[in-house]
Structure formats: structure tokens, C-alpha cells
C-alpha beads as a LAMMPS data file, in Angstrom:
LAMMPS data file: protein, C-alpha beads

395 atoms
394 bonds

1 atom types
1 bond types

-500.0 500.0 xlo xhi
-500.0 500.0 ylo yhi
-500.0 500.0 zlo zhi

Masses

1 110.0

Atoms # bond

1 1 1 0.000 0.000 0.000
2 1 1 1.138 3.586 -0.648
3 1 1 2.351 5.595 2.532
4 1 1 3.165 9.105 2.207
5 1 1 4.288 11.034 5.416
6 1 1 3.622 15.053 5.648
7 1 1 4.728 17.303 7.922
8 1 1 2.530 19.277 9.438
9 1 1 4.773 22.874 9.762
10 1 1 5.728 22.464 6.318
11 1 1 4.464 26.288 4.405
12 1 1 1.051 25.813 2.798
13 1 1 0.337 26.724 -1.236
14 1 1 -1.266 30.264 -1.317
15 1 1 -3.746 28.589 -3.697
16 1 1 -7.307 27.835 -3.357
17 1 1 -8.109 29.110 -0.241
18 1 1 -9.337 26.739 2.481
19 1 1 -12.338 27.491 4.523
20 1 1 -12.755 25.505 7.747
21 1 1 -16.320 24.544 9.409
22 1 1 -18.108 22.611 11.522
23 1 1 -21.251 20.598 10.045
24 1 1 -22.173 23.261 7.618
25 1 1 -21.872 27.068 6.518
26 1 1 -23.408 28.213 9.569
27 1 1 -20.860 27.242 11.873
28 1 1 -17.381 28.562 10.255
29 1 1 -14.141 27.311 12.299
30 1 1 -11.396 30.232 12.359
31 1 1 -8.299 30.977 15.030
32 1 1 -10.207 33.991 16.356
33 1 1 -12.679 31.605 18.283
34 1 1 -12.693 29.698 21.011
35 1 1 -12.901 26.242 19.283
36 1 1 -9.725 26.464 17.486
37 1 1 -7.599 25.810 20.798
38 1 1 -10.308 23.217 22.243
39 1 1 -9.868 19.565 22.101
40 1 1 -11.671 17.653 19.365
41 1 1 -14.106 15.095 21.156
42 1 1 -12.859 11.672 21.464
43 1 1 -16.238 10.085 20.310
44 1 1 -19.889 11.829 19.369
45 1 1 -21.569 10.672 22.512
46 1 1 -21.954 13.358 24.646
47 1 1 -21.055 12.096 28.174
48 1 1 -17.302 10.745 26.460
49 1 1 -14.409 12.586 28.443
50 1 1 -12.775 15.434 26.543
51 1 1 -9.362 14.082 25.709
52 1 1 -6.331 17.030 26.122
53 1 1 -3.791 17.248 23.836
54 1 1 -1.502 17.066 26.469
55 1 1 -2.238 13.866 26.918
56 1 1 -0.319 12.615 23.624
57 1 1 -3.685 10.974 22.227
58 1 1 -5.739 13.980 20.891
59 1 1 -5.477 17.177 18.839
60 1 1 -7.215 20.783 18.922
61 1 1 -9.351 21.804 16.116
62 1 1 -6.596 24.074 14.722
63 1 1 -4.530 20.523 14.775
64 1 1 -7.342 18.613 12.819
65 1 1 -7.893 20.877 10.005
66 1 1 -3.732 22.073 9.634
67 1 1 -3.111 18.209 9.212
68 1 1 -6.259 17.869 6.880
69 1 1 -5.365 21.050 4.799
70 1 1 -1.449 19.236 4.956
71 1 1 -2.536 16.557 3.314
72 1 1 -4.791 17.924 1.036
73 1 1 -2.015 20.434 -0.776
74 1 1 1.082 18.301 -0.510
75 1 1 3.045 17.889 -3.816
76 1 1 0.804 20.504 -5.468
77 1 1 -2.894 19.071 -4.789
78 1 1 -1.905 15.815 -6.073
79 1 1 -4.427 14.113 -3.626
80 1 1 -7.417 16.346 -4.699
81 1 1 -6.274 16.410 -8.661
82 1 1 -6.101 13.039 -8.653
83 1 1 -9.906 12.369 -6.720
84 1 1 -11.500 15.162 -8.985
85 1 1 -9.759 13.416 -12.167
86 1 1 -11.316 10.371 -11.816
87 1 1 -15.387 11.888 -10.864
88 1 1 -14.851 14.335 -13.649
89 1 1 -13.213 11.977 -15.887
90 1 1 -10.554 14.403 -16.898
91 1 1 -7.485 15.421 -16.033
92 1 1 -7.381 18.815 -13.505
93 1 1 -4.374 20.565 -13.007
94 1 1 -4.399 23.028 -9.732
95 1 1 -4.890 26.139 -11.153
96 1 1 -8.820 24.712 -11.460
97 1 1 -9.617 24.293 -7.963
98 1 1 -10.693 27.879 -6.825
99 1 1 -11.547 26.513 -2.891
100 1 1 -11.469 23.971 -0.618
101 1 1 -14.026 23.699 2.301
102 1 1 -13.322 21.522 5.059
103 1 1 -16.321 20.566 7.226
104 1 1 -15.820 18.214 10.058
105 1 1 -19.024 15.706 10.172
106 1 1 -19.108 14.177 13.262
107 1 1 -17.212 12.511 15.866
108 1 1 -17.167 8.829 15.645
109 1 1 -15.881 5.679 17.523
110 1 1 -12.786 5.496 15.473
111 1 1 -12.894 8.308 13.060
112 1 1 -12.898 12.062 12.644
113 1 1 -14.269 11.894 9.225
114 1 1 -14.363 15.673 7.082
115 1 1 -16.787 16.458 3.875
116 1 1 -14.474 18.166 1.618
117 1 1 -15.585 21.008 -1.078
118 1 1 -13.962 21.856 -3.940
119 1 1 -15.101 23.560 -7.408
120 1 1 -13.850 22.993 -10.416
121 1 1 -15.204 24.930 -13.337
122 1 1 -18.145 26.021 -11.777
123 1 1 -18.978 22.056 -10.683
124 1 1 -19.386 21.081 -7.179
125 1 1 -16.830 18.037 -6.224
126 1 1 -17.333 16.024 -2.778
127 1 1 -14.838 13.864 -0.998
128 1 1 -14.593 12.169 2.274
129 1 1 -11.828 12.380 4.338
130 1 1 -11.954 9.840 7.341
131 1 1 -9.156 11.045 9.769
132 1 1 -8.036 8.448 12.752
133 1 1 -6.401 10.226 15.756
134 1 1 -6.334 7.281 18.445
135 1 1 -4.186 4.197 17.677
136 1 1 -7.492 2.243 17.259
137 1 1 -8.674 4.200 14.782
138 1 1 -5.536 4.380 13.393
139 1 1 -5.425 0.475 12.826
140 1 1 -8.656 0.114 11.824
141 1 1 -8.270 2.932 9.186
142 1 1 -5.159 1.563 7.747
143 1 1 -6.943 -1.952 7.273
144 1 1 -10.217 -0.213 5.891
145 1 1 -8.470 1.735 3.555
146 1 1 -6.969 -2.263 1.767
147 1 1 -10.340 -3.495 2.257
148 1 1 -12.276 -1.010 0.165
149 1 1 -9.388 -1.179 -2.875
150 1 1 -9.626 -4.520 -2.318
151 1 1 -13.377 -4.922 -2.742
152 1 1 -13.436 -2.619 -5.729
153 1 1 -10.906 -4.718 -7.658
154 1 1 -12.734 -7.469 -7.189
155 1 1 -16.338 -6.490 -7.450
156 1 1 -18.502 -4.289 -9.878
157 1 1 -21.106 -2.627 -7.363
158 1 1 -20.980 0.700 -6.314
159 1 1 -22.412 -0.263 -2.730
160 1 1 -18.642 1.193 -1.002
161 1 1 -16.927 3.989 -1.467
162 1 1 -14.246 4.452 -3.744
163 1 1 -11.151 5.590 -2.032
164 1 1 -7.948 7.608 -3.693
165 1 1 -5.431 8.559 -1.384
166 1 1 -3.910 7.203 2.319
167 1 1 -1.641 8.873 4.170
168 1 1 -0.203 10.537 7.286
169 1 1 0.525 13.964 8.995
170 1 1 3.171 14.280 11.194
171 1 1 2.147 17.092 14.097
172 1 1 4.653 16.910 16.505
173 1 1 7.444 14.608 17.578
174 1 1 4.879 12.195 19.402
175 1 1 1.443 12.865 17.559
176 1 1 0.420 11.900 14.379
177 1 1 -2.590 11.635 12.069
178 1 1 -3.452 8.966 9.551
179 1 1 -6.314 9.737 6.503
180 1 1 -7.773 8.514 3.528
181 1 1 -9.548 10.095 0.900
182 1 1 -12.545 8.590 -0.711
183 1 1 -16.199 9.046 -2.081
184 1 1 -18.876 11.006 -0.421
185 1 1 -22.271 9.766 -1.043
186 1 1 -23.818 13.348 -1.750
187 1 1 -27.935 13.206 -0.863
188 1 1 -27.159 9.805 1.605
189 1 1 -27.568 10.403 5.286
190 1 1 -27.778 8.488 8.619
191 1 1 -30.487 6.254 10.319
192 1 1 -31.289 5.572 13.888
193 1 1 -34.604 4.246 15.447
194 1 1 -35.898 6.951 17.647
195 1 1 -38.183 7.168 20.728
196 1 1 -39.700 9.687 18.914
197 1 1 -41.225 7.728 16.547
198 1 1 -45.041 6.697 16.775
199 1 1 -47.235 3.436 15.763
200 1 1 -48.116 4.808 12.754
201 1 1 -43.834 5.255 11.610
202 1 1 -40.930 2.501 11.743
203 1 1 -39.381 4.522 14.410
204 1 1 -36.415 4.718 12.004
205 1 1 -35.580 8.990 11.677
206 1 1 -33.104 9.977 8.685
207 1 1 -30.773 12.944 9.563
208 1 1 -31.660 14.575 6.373
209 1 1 -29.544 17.958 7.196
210 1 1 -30.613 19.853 4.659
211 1 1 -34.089 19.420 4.585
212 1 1 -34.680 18.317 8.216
213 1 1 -34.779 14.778 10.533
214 1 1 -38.015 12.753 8.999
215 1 1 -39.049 9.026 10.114
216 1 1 -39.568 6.145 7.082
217 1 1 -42.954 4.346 7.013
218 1 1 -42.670 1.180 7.333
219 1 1 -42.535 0.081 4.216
220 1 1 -39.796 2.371 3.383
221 1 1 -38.331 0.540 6.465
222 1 1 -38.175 -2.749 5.421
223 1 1 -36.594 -1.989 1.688
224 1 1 -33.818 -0.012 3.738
225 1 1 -33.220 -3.337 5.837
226 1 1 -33.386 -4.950 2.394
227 1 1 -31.118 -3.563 0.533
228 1 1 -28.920 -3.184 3.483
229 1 1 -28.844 -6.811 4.019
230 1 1 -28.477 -7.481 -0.023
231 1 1 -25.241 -5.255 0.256
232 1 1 -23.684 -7.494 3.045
233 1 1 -24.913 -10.834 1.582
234 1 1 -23.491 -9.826 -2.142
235 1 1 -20.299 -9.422 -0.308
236 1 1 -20.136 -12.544 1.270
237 1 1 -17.478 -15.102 -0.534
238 1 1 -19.499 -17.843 -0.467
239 1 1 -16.004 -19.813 -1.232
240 1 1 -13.593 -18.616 1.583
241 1 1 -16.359 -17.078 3.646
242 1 1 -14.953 -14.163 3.528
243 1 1 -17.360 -11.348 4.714
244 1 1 -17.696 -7.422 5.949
245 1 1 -17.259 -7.540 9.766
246 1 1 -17.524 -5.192 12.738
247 1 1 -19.944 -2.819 11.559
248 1 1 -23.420 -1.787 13.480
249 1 1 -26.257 0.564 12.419
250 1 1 -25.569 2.997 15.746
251 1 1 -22.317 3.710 13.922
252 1 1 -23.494 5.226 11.135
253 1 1 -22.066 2.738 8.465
254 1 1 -25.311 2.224 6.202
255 1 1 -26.626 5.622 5.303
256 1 1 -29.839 6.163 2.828
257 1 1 -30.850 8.301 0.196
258 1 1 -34.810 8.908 -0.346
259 1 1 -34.858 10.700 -3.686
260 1 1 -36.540 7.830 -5.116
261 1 1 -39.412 5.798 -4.972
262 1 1 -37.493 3.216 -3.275
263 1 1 -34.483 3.658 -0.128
264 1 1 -31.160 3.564 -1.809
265 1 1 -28.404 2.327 0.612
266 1 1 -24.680 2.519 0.748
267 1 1 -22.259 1.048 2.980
268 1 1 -19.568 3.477 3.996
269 1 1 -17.073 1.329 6.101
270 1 1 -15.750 -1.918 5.814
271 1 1 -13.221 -1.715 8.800
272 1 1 -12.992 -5.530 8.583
273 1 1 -13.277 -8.207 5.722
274 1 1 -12.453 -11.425 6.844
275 1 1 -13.848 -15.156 7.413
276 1 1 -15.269 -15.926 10.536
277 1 1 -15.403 -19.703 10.288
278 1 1 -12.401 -21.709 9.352
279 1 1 -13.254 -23.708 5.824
280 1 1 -12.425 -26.905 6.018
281 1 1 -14.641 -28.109 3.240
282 1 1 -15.549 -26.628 -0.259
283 1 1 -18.883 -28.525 -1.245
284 1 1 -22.118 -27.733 -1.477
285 1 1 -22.708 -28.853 2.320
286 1 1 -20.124 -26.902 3.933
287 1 1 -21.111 -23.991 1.885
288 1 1 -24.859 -23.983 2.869
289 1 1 -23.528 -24.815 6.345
290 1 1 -21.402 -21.373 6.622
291 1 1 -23.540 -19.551 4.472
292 1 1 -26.591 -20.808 7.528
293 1 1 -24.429 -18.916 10.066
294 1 1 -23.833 -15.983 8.173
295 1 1 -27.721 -15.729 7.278
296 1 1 -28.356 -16.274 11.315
297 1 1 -26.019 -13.908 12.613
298 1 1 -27.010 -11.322 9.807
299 1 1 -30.618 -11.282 10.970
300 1 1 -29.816 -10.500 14.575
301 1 1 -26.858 -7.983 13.789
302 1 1 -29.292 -6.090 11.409
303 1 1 -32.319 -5.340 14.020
304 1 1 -29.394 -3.647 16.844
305 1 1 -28.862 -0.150 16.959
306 1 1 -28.698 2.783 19.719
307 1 1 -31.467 4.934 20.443
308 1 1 -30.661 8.121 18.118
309 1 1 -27.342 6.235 17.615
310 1 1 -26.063 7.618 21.148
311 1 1 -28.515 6.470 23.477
312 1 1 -29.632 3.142 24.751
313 1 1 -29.475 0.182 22.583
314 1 1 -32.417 -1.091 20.497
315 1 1 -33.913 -3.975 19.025
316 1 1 -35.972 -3.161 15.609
317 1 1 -39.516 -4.166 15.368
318 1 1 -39.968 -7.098 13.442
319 1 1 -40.962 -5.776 10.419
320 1 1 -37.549 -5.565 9.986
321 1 1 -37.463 -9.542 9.053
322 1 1 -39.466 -9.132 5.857
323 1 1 -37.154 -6.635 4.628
324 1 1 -33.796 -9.647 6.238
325 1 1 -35.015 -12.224 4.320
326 1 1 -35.964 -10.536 0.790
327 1 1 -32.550 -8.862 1.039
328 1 1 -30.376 -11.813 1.690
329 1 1 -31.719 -13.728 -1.094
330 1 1 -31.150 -10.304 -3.675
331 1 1 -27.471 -10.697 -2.314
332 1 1 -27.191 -14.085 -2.594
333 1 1 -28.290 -14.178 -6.095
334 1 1 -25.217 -11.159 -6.631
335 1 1 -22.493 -13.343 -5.192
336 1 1 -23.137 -16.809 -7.176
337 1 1 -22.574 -14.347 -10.186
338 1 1 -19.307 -13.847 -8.520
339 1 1 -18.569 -17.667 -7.425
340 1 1 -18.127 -20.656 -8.835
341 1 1 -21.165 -21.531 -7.955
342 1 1 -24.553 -22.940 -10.357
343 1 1 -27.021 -19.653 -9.806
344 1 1 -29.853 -22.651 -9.159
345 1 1 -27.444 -22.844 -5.417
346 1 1 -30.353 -20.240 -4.640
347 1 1 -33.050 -22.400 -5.100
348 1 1 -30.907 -24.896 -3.827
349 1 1 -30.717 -23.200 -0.194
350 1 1 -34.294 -22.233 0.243
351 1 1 -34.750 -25.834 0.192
352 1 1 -32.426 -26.600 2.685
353 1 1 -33.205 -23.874 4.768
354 1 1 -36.902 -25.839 5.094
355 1 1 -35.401 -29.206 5.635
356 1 1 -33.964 -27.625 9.287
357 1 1 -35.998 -28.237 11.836
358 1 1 -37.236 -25.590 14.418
359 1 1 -35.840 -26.886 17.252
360 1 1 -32.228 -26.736 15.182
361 1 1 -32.954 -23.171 14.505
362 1 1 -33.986 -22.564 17.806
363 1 1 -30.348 -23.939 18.923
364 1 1 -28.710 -21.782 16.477
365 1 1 -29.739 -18.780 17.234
366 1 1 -29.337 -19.515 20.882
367 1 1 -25.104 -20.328 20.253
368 1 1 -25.263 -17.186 18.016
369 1 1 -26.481 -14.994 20.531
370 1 1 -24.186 -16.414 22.962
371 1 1 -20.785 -16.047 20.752
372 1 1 -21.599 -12.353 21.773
373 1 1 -20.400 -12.812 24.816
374 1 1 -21.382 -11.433 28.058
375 1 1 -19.077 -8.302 27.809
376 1 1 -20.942 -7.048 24.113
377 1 1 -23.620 -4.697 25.761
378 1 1 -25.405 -5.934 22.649
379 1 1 -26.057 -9.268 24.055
380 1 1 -28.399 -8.803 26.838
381 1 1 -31.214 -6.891 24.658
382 1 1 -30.304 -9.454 21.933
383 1 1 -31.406 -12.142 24.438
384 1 1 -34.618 -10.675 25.318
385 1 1 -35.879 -10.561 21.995
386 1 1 -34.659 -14.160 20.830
387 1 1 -37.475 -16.205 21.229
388 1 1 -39.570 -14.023 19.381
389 1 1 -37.123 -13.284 17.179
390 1 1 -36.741 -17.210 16.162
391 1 1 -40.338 -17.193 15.809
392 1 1 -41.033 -14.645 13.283
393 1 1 -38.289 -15.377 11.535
394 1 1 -39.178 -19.294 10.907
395 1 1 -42.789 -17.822 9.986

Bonds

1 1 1 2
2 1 2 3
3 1 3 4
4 1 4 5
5 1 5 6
6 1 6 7
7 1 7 8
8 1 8 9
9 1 9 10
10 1 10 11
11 1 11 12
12 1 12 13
13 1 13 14
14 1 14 15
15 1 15 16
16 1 16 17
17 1 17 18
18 1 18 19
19 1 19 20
20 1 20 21
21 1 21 22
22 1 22 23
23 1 23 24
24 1 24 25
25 1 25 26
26 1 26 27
27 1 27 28
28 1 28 29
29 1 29 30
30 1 30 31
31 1 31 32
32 1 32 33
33 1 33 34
34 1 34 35
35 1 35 36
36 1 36 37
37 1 37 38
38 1 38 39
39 1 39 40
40 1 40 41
41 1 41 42
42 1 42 43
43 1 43 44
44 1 44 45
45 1 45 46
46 1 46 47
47 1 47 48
48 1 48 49
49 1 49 50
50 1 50 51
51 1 51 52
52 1 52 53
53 1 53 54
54 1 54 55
55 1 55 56
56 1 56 57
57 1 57 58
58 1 58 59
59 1 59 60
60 1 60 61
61 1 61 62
62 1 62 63
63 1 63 64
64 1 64 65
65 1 65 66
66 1 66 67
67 1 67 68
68 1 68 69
69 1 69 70
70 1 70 71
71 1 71 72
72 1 72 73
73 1 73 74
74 1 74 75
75 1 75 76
76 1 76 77
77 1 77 78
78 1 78 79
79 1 79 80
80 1 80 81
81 1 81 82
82 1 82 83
83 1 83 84
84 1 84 85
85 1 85 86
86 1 86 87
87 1 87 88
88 1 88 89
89 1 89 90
90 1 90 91
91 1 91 92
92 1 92 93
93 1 93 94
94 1 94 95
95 1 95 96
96 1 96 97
97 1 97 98
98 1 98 99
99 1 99 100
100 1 100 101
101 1 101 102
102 1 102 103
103 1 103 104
104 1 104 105
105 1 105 106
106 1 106 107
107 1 107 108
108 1 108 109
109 1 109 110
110 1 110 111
111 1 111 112
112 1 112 113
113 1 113 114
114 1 114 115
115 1 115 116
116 1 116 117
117 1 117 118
118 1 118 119
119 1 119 120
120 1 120 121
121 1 121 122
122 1 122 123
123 1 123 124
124 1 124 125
125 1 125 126
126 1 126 127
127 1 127 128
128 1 128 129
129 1 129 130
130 1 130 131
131 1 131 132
132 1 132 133
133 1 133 134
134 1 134 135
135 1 135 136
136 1 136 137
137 1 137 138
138 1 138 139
139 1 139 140
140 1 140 141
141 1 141 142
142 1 142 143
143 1 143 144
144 1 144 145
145 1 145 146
146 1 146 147
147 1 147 148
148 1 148 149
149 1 149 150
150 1 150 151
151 1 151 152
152 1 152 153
153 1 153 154
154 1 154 155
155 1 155 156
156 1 156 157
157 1 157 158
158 1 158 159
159 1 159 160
160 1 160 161
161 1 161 162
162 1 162 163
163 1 163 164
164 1 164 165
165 1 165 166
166 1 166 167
167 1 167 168
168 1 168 169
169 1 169 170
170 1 170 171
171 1 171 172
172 1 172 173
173 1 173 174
174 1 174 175
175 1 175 176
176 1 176 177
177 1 177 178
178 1 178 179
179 1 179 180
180 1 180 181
181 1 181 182
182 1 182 183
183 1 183 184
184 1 184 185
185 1 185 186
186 1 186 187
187 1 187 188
188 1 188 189
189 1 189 190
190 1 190 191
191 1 191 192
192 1 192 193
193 1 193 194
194 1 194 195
195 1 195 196
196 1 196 197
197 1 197 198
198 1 198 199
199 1 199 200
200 1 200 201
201 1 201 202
202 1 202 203
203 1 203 204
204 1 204 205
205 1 205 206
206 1 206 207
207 1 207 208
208 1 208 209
209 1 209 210
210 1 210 211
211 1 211 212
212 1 212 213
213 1 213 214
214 1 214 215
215 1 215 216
216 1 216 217
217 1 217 218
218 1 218 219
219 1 219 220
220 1 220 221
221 1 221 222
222 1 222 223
223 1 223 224
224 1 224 225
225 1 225 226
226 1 226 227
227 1 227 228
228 1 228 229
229 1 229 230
230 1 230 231
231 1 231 232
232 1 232 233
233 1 233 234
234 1 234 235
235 1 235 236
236 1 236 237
237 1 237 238
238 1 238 239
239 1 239 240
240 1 240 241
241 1 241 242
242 1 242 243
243 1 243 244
244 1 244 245
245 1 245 246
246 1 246 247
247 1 247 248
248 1 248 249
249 1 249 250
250 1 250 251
251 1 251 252
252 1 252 253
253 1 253 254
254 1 254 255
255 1 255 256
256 1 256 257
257 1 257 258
258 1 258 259
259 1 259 260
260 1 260 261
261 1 261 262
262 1 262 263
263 1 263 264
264 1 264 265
265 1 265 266
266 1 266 267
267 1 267 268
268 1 268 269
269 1 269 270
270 1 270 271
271 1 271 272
272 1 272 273
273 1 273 274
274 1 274 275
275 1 275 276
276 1 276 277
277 1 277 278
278 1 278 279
279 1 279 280
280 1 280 281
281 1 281 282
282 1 282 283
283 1 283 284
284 1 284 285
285 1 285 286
286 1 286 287
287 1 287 288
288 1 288 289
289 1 289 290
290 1 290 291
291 1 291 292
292 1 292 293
293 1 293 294
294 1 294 295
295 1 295 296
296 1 296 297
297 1 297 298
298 1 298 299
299 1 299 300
300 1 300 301
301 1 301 302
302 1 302 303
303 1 303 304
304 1 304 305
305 1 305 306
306 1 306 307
307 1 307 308
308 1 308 309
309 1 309 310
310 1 310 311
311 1 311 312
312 1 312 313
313 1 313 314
314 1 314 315
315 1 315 316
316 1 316 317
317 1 317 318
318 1 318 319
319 1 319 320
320 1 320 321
321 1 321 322
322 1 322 323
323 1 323 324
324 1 324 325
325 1 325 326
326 1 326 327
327 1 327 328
328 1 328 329
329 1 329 330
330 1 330 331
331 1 331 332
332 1 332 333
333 1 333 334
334 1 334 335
335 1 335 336
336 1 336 337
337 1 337 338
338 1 338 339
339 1 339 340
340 1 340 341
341 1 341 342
342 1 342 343
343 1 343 344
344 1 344 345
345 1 345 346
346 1 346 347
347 1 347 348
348 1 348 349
349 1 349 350
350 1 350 351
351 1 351 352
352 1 352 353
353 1 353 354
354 1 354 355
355 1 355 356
356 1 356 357
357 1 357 358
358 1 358 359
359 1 359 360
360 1 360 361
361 1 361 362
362 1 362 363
363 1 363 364
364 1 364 365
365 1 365 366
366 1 366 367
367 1 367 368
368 1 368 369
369 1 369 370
370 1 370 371
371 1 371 372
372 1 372 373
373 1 373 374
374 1 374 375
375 1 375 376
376 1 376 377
377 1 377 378
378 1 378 379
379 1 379 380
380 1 380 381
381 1 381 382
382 1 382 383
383 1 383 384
384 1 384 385
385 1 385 386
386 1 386 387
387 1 387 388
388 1 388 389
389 1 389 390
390 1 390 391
391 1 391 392
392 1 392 393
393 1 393 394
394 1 394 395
């Protein structure tokens, strides 16, 4: 993988001109406020402790965005030229970009992740840049980075994000920065089930930002849960069982655009691709087998998330299950394409699927549930919903 190391105190180009905010235009970041000495947060939930920079783990906001702006101009915009290249389909020199605004998005688990602006020739060009500050995030971003190149090189959707450019900013002699740049999914936003919801919504509110928070019906519900589902089961390796691990909905990693009839989802993270199950078999057996688990595990993982994606955690009403099901079998039909594997293995797994008895399911879901582990704080709400869950899902 390519590395490139900046340093931070090296001068900056004089052009474009970068412009520094917070979520949007309204809330412009500058050294003549407060914010610019401040600590970024360590997570976005509110009750995390604000980590100093003294303490050799975080940076200030006038850290974050010299590092981001660093790594955005070194060697003459290469990092932006190149990105704006390849959505333009054209080459762009420097002298095209007239600005670039910086907007830090949120505060998550592992990343400090940035919408960057540019314009070139009048047209609007959006990036991400996910930015890892603690050695976690640091690891994880490193391995997410290979995982997304990897997954484009060997698959055609356009469920992930492309990515362009990883590297790292040097801000002192004992902090450091690592980023990537990749796609932004312009018009997608973020899901949570809310309390807020009633009986007549799925309790599911979009963080549309622009046009304000709304809740799906549920209808629109379950085809989010479907093609959410459809984007994890087409990247399954139903050879190596290779699959996208270590995401969850309170995270933000699926995010939704409604400007259609029907939910469009995207994935934006695959921190982890990897089997979960040793193969020691490559028939049709062991492959149903492993592809059971992943099906099982799947349906529970998809119905957790965190009230407003900070609160407490929550189990998705079972309409949810409809929307599972439907989407695993989309998926699964996507990666036979990609396997050596007869496209009539679909057919060939709904009938094996009915050939398990209940009680076996039953005793599935149970050892699922209790791979958690007690320490997952997913676990215990996953447990009090499993009976049922079992039920409707054997319906």
C-alpha cells in the first residue's frame, strides 16, 4: 500500500483558499474563536471525556484541520487532482480548484471523518476524508483503507466507497494523524430508530440535514433493511467465507438516500473483511452450512442499533425480518454471479433452509447470541428478543 508522510509545519500553497467549518456554513471554524484551541471530542456521545492534547492521544481543532489542509495540498494538490480526475473523468491541473471547504461531520468511535468542497469549473466536487487520531482508529483505518481497494478490484457494485489517497501527517514529535480520501455519497444520510417515533412510523428517523430529521414508514423501512442486508450478503465469498465484519447501524455505516421511490443504501465502512469460520470443506454442504451462520447472525446484527445512535441500545420491530429475508436472497443471487457456484445454489438453499428443523434453529440462534459474549452490551437486549425473534423469523 502507498504511505506518504507530511509534515505538518511544512508552508502551505497560497492557492485555493481553504475554509474551515463545523457541520455546515453556519458554523465557520477560524483561530479567532474559542474552538480552534479546544480539544476535538474523542467520540460523538456526549457524556465521552474530553481528551487534552496534552495527553499525547488527541489534537485541537486548529490541529485537525492544519493536518487535513497538509494533506490535502502536498506535492501541489496531487491528492485532490487526482480524486476530482477520476469523478470528472478528466485530467485537472491546480490552477482549477478555486476553494477547498473543510467541514468536520461528526465525531465517531474510530474516526474524525471531514466532507471536503472543492469547485472545479463552476462544478461542485465532494470527498470524504476519514481522519483516525487514536491508535485504534488508526489500525482500523489503515486496514479499511486495503479493504475497500480490495473490494473494488474485485467487485462491480458501487455499494462502497471508492477511495484515492492514504496517508499521514506528522504534528509533533509524538502525535500523528493517519487519513484517507474517498467518495462522499452526496444526498445519503444516517439512520437511527428513535423514541420519537409513533405506531403509525418505523421509528427509524433519517438525519436529512438539509431538509430536516423525517421518520420512514414502514414500508420504506423494510426496503432499507433490504437492501442493506443485499449489500452485506453480495459481499459474502461464499467460497472462503470471507465477509464485511464489525460494523453496526448505531455507527453510522449504512446511510440512505430517499430521492426515489425506493431507499437507496450505501455502505460506507468496511473496517474488517475477513472469514469468521475456518473452511475446512468446499462442497455444497459446507457452503450452505457457513452460508446458515452468516444468514443467522445477519438477521440479529441487522435489528441492533442505539437509540438516536447515542442512546440506549435497540432492538428493531420485526418488520424488519421481511425486509432480512428478501434482502439476503437479492445478495445471494449477486455473489453466485461472482462464485463458482450454479445460480440454481439459490433455489438450492431455500430448500435446505426448510429441511432444518425448528428446534435446530432454535439452537442456532441460541449459540449465536451467545458467541456475543457477556461483555458485548449488545447481548443482553439481543437475548430478550430471541425467542420471538426465532419465531417470526421461521414464519
Amino acid at each position: 500500500m502507498e504511505f506518504i508522510l507530511y509534515q505538518a509545519k511544512k508552508p502551505m500553497p497560497k492557492s485555493p483558499r481553504f475554509f474551515y467549518f463545523l457541520s455546515d456554513d453556519d458554523h465557520p471554524v477560524h483561530k479567532n474563536i474559542f474552538l480552534w484551541d479546544a480539544a476535538i471530542p474523542s467520540s460523538r456521545n456526549p457524556d465521552s471525556r474530553q481528551i487534552k492534547p496534552a495527553e499525547g492521544i488527541a489534537i485541537t481543532y486548529a490541529e485537525y484541520f492544519k493536518a487535513v489542509t497538509e494533506f490535502l495540498s502536498a506535492q501541489s494538490y496531487k491528492t485532490v487532482c487526482k480524486a476530482a480526475s477520476s469523478i470528472l473523468n478528466r485530467k485537472i491541473l491546480p490552477k482549477a480548484l478555486k476553494e477547498v471547504r473543510i467541514y468536520l461531520e461528526k465525531h465517531g468511535e474510530f474516526y474524525h471523518p471531514a466532507r471536503v468542497v472543492t469547485t472545479v469549473d463552476e462544478k461542485r466536487v465532494v470527498f470524504v476524508l476519514n481522519v483516525a487520531v487514536s491508535s485504534v482508529g488508526k489500525e482500523y483505518l489503515e486496514g479499511e483503507y486495503r479493504n475497500l481497494k480490495r473490494l473494488h478490484k474485485i467487485y462491480l457494485f458501487d455499494f462502497i466507497p471508492k477511495v484515492y489517497e492514504y496517508g499521514c501527517v506528522q504534528i509533533d514529535d509524538n502525535r500523528q494523524v493517519r487519513m484517507f480520501l474517498g467518495e462522499w455519497f452526496e444526498g445519503y444520510h444516517e439512520f437511527h430508530v428513535s423514541e420519537k417515533g409513533d405506531r403509525h412510523t418505523s421509528r427509524i428517523a433519517v438525519w436529512d440535514t438539509q431538509k430536516g430529521n423525517f421518520f420512514l414508514s414502514k414500508e420504506q423501512a423494510t426496503k432499507l433493511y433490504e437492501n442493506a442486508t443485499a449489500i452485506l450478503t453480495a459481499y459474502y465469498n461464499l467460497e472462503t467465507y470471507e465477509q464485511v465484519f464489525s460494523w453496526h447501524h448505531a455507527a453510522g455505516d449504512f446511510v440512505v438516500n430517499l430521492d426515489t421511490a425506493e431507499p437507496r443504501v450505501k455502505l460506507i465502512t468496511v473496517r474488517r473483511y475477513e472469514r469468521l469460520l475456518k473452511q475446512t470443506d468446499d462442497d455444497i454442504v459446507a457452503i450452505a452450512n457457513a452460508l446458515l451462520l452468516f444468514l443467522v447472525n445477519i438477521s440479529i446484527r441487522m435489528r441492533i442499533d442505539r437509540i438516536d445512535g447515542v442512546g440506549e441500545i435497540s432492538w428493531i420491530d420485526d418488520f424488519a425480518i421481511e425486509g432480512i429475508l428478501k434482502g439476503f436472497f437479492k445478495g445471494l443471487r449477486l455473489a453466485t454471479m461472482k462464485a463458482a457456484i450454479p445460480v440454481t445454489f439459490v433455489d438450492t438453499f431455500k430448500a435446505f433452509l426448510k429441511d432444518i428443523p425448528d428446534e435446530d434453529f432454535f439452537n442456532l440462534f441460541e449459540a449465536i447470541m451467545s458467541r456475543m459474549g457477556v461483555t458485548n452490551p449488545d447481548q443482553a437486549v439481543v437475548k430478550s428478543h430471541l425467542k420471538n425473534h426465532t419465531n417470526v423469523f421461521l414464519k
